[in-house]
C-alpha positions in Angstrom: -2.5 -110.8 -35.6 -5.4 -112.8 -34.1 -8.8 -110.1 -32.5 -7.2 -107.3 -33.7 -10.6 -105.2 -33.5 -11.1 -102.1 -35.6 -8.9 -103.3 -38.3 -10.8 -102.7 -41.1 -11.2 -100.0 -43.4 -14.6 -100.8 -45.6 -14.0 -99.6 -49.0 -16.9 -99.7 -51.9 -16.4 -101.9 -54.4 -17.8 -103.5 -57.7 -21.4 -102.6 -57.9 -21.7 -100.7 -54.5 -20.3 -103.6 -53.0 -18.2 -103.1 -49.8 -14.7 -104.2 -49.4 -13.1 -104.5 -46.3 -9.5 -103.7 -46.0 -7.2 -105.3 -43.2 -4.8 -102.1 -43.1 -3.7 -101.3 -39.4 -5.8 -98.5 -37.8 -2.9 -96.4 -38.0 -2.4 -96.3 -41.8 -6.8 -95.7 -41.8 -6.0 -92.5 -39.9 -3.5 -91.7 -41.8 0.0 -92.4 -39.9 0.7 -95.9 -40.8 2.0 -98.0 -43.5 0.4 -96.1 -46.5 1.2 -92.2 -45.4 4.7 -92.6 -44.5 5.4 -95.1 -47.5 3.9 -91.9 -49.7 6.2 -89.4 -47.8 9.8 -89.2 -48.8 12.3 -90.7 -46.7 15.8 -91.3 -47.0 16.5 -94.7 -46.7 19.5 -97.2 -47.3 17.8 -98.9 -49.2 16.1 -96.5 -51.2 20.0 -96.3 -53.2 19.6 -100.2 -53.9 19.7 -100.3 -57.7 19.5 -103.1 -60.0 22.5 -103.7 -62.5 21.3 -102.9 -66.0 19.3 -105.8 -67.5 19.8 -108.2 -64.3 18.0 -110.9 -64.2 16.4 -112.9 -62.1 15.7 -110.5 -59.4 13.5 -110.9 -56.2 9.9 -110.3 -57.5 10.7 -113.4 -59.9 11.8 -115.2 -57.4 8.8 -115.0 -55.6 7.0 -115.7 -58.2 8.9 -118.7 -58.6 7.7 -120.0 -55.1 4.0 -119.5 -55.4 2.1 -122.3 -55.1 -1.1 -121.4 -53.7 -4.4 -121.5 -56.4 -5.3 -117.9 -56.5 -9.0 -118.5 -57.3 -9.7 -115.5 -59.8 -12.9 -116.9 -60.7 -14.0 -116.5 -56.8 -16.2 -113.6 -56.8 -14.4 -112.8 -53.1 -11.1 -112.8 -54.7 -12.5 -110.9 -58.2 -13.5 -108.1 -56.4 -10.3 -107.1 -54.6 -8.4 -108.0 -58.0 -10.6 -105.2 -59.7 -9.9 -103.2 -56.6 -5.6 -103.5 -57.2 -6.5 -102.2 -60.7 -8.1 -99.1 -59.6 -5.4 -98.4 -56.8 -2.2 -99.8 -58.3 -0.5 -97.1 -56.4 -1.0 -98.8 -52.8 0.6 -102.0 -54.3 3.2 -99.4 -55.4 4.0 -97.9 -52.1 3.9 -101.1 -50.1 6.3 -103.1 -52.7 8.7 -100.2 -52.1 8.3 -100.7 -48.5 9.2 -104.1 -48.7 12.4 -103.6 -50.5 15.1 -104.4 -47.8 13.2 -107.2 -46.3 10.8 -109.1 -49.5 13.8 -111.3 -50.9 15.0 -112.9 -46.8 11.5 -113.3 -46.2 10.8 -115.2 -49.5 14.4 -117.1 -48.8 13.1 -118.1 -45.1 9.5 -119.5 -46.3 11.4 -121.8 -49.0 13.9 -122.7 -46.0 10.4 -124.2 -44.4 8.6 -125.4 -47.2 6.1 -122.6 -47.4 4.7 -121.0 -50.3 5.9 -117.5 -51.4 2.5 -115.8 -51.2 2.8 -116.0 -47.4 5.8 -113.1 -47.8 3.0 -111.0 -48.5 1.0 -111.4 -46.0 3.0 -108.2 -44.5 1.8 -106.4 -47.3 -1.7 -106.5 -45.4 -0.4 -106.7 -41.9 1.7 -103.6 -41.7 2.6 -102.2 -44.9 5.8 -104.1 -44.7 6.6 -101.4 -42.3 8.2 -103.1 -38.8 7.6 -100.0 -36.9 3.8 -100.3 -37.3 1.4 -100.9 -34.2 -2.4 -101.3 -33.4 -4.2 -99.3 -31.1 -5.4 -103.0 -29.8 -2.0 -104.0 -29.3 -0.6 -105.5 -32.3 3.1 -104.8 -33.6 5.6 -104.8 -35.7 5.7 -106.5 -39.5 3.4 -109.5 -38.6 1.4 -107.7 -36.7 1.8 -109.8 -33.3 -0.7 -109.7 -30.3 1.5 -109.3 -27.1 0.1 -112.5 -25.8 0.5 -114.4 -29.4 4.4 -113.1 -29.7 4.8 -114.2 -26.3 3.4 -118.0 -27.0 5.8 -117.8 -30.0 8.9 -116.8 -28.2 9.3 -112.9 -29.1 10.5 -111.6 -25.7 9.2 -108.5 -24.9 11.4 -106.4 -22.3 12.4 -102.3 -21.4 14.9 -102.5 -23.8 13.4 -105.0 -26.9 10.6 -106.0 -28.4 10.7 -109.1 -30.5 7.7 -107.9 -32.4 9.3 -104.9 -33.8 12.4 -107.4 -35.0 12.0 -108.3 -38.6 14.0 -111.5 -38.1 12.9 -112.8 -34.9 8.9 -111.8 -35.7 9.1 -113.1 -39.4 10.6 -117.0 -37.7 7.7 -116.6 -34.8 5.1 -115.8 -37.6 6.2 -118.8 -40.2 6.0 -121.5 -37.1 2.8 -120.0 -35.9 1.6 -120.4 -39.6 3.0 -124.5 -39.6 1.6 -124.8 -36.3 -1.9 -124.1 -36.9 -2.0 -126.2 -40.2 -0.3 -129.2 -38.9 -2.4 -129.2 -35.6 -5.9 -128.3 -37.0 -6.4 -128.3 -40.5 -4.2 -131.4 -41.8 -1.9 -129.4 -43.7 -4.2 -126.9 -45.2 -2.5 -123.3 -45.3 -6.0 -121.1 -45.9 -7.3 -122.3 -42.7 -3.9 -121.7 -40.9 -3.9 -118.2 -42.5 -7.5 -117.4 -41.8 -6.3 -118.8 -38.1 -3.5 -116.3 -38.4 -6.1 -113.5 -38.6 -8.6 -114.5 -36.2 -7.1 -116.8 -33.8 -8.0 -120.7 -34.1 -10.6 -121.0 -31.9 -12.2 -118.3 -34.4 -12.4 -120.5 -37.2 -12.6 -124.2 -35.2 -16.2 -122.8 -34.1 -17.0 -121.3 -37.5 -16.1 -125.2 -39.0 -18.3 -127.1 -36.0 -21.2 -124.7 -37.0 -20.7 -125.3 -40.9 -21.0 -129.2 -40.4 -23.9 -128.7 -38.2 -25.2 -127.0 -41.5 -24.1 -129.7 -44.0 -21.9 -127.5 -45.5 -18.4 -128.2 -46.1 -15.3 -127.0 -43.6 -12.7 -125.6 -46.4 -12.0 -122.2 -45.8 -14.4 -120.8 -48.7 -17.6 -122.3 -46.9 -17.5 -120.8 -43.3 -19.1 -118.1 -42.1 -16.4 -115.6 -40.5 -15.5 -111.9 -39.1 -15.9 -109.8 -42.0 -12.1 -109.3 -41.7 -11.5 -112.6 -42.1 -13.8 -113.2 -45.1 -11.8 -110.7 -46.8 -8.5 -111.6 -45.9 -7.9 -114.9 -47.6 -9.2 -113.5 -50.7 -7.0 -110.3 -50.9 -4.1 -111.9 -50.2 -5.0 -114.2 -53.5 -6.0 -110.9 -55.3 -2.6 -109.5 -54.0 -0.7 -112.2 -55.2 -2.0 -112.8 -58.6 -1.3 -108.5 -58.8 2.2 -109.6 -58.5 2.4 -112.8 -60.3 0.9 -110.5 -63.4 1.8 -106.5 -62.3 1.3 -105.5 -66.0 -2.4 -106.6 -66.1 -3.3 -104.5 -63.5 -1.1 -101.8 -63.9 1.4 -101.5 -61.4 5.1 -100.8 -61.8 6.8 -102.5 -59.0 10.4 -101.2 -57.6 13.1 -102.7 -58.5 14.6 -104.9 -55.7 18.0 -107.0 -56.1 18.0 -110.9 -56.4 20.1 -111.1 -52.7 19.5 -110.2 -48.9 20.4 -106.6 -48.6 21.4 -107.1 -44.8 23.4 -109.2 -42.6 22.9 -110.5 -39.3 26.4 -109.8 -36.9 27.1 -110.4 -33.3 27.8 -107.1 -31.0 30.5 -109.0 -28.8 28.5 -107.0 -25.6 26.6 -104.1 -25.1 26.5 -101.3 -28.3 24.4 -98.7 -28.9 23.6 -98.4 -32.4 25.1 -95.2 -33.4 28.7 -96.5 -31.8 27.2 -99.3 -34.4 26.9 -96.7 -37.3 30.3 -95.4 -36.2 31.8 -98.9 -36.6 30.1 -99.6 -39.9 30.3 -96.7 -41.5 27.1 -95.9 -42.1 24.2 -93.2 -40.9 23.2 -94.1 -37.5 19.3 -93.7 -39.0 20.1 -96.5 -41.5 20.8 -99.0 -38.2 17.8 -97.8 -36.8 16.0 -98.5 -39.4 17.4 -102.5 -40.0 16.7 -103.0 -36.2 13.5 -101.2 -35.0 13.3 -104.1 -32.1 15.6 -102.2 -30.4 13.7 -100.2 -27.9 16.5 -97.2 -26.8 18.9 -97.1 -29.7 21.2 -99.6 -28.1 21.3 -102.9 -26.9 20.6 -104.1 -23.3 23.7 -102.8 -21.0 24.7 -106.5 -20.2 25.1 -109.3 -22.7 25.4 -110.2 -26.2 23.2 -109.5 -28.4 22.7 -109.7 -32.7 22.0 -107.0 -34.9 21.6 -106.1 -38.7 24.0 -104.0 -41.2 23.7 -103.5 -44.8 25.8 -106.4 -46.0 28.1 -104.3 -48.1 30.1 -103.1 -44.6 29.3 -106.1 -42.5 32.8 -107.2 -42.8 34.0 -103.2 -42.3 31.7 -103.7 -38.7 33.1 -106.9 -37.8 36.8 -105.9 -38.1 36.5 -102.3 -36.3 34.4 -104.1 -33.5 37.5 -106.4 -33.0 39.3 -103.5 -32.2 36.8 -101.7 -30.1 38.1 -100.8 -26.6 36.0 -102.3 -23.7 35.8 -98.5 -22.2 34.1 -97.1 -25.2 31.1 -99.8 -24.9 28.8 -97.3 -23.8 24.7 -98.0 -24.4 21.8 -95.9 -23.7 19.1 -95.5 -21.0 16.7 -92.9 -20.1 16.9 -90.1 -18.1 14.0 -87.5 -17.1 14.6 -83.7 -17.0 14.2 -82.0 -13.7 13.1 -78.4 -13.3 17.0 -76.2 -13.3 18.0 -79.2 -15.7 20.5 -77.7 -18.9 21.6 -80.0 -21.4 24.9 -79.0 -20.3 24.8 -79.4 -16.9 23.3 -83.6 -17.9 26.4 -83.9 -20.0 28.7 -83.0 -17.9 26.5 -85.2 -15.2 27.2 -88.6 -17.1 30.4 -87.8 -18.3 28.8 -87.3 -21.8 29.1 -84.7 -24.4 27.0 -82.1 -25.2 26.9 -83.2 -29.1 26.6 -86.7 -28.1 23.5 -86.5 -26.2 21.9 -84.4 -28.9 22.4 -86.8 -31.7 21.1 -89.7 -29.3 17.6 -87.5 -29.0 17.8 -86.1 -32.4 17.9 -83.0 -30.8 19.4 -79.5 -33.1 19.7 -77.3 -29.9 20.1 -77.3 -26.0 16.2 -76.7 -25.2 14.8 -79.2 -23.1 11.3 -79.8 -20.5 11.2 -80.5 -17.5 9.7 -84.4 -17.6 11.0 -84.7 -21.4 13.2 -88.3 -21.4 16.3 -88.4 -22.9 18.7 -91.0 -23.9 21.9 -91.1 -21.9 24.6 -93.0 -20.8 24.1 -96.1 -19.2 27.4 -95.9 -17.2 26.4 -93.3 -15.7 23.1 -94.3 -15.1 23.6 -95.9 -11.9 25.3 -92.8 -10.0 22.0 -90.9 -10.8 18.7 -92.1 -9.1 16.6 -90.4 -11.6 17.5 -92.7 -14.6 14.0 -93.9 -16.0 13.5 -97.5 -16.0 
């Protein structure tokens, strides 16, 4: 979000035309939002399933809360319709990216009175994928500058970054959004969005220099980054894809009419596979439904909020009651010395062997000398070499 440069992907279009594509230099070179959407992953949400012949269910809902003109006669917005057509498989791979997170984020833009084709903004941003980052510096589902998510409030420390948090990032993003159109623009939301993209001064400037023209200021008339200039327009294209998926062929997943996740409170410090543990669930299904987290864990003092798949939340919340104080333990780092064995750092911090090796996703003992490795934070303090 806002001079993110080398964004875009230029595609040709209609007539030899070029397109330009806001996908996040990662997913152009092929590790982003697209390539692992294509590769399969096991996912907690990838069991979600409709009940047979449900009805309504989230994409109708969003529907429901469109409200923005999606200008299909615009020859901006035209081509990057005829575009979805030929590549209804990138609409496909995104929309089942978006599965555990689409119907909260339509729920929070109705909470502030903003239109549902905002929700997809993400869609461009990231590939609805939180974990995504910029080589210039942009993270997480929104696709926050550093200096943007700190204006906004996303804190940004060794153990969290608000960025990578799907429900701090998507509040921060939604009052940026407000902000722009009720300070600038009198209300209006392409101006905010193209603000969104390039950063207000951006578009102020491009508005002065279009009434020193005699043209008019609305978004459609100023002259912009060519990443700009495209993104109003494919977000319209995007959304009149989804109001009307069968025109353009694309089959979109099926995703339930209710929030798939719950936000609980850890009581104190918890790493996320004690979290797993508590809620019954794979500890890569937590890391997944809170990628803010920096070290699998939350920081080694405080409280701190987290999200579980709503079906165990109340499982989590009863065995957390229950949770001895001593078996709090959360994560830091540690880097391997030269004579280091894994065995040797367990029995160091008073870990286990196994335990350490599910923290680092490791299947044996071998280890590098410099290689990090998550341990625990108990211990931390009796050894100097704990990474920071």
């Amino acid at each position: 979000m806002i001079s993110r440069s080398r964004r875009c992907q230029v595609f040709v279009g209609l007539a030899g035309s070029l397109l330009l594509s806001a996908l996040p230099v990662t997913a152009i070179a092929g590790s982003g939002a697209d390539a692992q959407a294509s590769a399969p992953q096991r996912t907690f949400w990838s069991s979600l399933k409709l009940q047979k012949h449900r009805s309504p269910d989230a994409w109708l809902r969003l529907r429901e809360a469109f409200r923005l003109s999606h200008e299909t006669a615009n020859p901006r917005v035209a081509e990057w319709l005829e575009w979805y057509r030929e590549h209804p498989q990138h609409v496909e791979r995104v929309a089942a990216q978006a599965r555990p997170w689409l119907r909260w984020v339509t729920l929070q833009l109705r909470s502030r009175d903003l239109p549902g084709e905002i929700a997809l903004l993400p869609f461009i941003e990231s590939g609805y994928d939180p974990t995504a980052t910029n080589p210039g510096g942009a993270a997480g589902l929104w696709q926050f500058m550093p200096a943007t998510g700190d204006a906004m409030g996303l804190s940004r420390t060794a153990w969290y970054d608000g960025r990578h948090d799907v429900v701090a990032a998507t509040g921060a993003a939604m009052s940026y959004i407000r902000q722009q159109a009720d300070r600038w623009y009198d209300g209006d939301l392409l101006l905010a969005l193209a603000a969104y993209n390039a950063g207000a001064g951006t578009v102020n400037a491009a508005r002065e220099a279009a009434a020193n023209r005699g043209d008019p200021i609305d978004y459609w008339h100023l002259r912009l980054p060519a990443e700009t200039m495209a993104y109003i327009p494919r977000l319209l294209a995007l959304s009149e894809v989804i109001a009307e998926p069968e025109q353009y062929g694309v089959v979109l997943p099926e995703i339930p009419d209710s929030v798939q996740f719950a936000q609980v409170p850890t009581d104190g410090p918890l790493t996320l596979s004690m979290a797993a543990d508590l809620a019954g669930v794979d500890p890569q299904t937590l890391r997944q439904l809170n990628p803010g987290f920096k070290r699998a864990s939350t920081r080694p003092r405080g409280d701190a909020t987290i999200l579980v798949p709503v079906a165990v939340k109340q499982r989590f919340l009863a065995n957390l009651a229950t949770l001895p104080a001593a078996e709090r333990t959360v994560l830091d780092r540690y880097v391997v010395r030269r004579g280091d064995t894994l065995s040797a750092i367990a029995a160091r911090f008073g870990a286990s062997v196994a335990e350490i090796r599910r923290e680092n996703g490791l299947e044996g003992s071998t280890i590098r000398v410099g290689q990090t490795l998550t341990v625990p934070a108990t211990a931390i303090a009796q050894n100097s070499n704990a990474g920071r």
